[in-house]
C-alpha positions in Angstrom: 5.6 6.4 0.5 4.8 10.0 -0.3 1.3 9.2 2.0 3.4 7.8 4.3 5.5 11.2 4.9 2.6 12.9 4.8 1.1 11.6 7.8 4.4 12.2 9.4 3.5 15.8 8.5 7.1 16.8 9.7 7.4 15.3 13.0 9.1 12.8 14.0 8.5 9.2 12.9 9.5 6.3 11.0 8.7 4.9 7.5 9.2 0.7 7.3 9.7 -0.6 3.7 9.3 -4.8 3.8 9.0 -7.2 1.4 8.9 -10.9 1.6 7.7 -14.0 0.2 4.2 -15.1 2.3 2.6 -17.3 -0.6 4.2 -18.9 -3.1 4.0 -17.1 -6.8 3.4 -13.4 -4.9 5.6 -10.9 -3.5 4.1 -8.8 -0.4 5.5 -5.5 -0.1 4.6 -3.5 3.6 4.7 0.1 4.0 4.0 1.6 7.7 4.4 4.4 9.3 3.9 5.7 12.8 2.0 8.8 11.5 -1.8 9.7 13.5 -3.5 6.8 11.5 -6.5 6.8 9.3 -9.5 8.7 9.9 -12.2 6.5 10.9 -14.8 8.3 8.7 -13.3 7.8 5.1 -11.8 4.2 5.8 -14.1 2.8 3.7 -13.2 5.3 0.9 -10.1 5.5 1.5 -9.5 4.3 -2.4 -12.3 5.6 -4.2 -11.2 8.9 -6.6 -12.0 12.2 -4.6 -11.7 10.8 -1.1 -8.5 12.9 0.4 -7.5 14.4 4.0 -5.5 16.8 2.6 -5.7 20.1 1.9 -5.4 21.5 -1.5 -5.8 17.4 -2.1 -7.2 16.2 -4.7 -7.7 12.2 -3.9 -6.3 10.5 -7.0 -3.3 9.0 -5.5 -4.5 6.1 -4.1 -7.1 5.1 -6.4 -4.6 5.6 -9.1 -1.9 3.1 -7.4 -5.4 0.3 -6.6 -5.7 0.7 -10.7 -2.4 0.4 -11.4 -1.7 -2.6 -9.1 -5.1 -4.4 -9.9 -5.5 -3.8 -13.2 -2.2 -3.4 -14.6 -0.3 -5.9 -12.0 -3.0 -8.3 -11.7 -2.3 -7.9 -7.5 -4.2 -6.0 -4.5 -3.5 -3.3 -2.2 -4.9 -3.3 1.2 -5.2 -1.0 4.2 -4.4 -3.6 6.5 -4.2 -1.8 10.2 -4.8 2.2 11.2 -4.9 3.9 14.5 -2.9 6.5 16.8 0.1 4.5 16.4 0.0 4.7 12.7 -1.3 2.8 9.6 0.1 -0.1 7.6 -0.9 -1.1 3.8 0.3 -4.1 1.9 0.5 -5.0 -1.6 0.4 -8.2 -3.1 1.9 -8.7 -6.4 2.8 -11.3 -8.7 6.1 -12.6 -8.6 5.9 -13.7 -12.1 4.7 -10.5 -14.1 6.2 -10.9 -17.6 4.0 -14.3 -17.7 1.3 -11.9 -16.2 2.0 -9.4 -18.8 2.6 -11.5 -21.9 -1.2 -12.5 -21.1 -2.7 -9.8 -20.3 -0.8 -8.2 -23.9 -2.3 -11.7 -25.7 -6.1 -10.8 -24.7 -6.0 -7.4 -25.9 
């Protein structure tokens, strides 16, 4: 979200929150806005530590939420469109994440 209004950068635009039920046992929640997009150059970056637009940024944010949702959620965020008429990402997560949890707590 925070990204999100970012790439607003105090214009006008809109932020769209979804979340529904694609596959069975995962909840898929959409965040787009209709911010400049993605630069083309750093797309493949785009969630490694350091990589950031911004400045004064310090590119943690979105490799701290991949981490988080991988490793701690067992799910998958994805830049899943980019361009002048804004950028979308999804994230997939388990719908069942105290069995998830209780698991992940067991192997430890």
């Amino acid at each position: 979200m925070k990204n999100a209004l970012d790439a607003l950068a105090g214009r006008a635009g809109t932020i769209t929150v979804r979340a529904f039920h694609r596959d069975p046992g995962w909840v898929t929640l959409e965040v787009r806005d209709t911010g400049s997009g993605v630069d083309p150059e750093i797309r493949d970056q785009l969630f490694e530590p350091g990589t950031t637009t911004k400045s004064g940024g310090w590119g943690v944010g979105l490799a701290l939420a991949k981490r988080i949702v991988e490793e701690i959620h067992g799910g998958r965020i994805d830049l899943v469109g980019t361009g002048s008429n804004g950028t979308v990402f999804q994230l997939r997560l388990p719908s069942r994440l105290p069995e998830i949890a209780a698991q992940k707590s067991a192997s430890l």
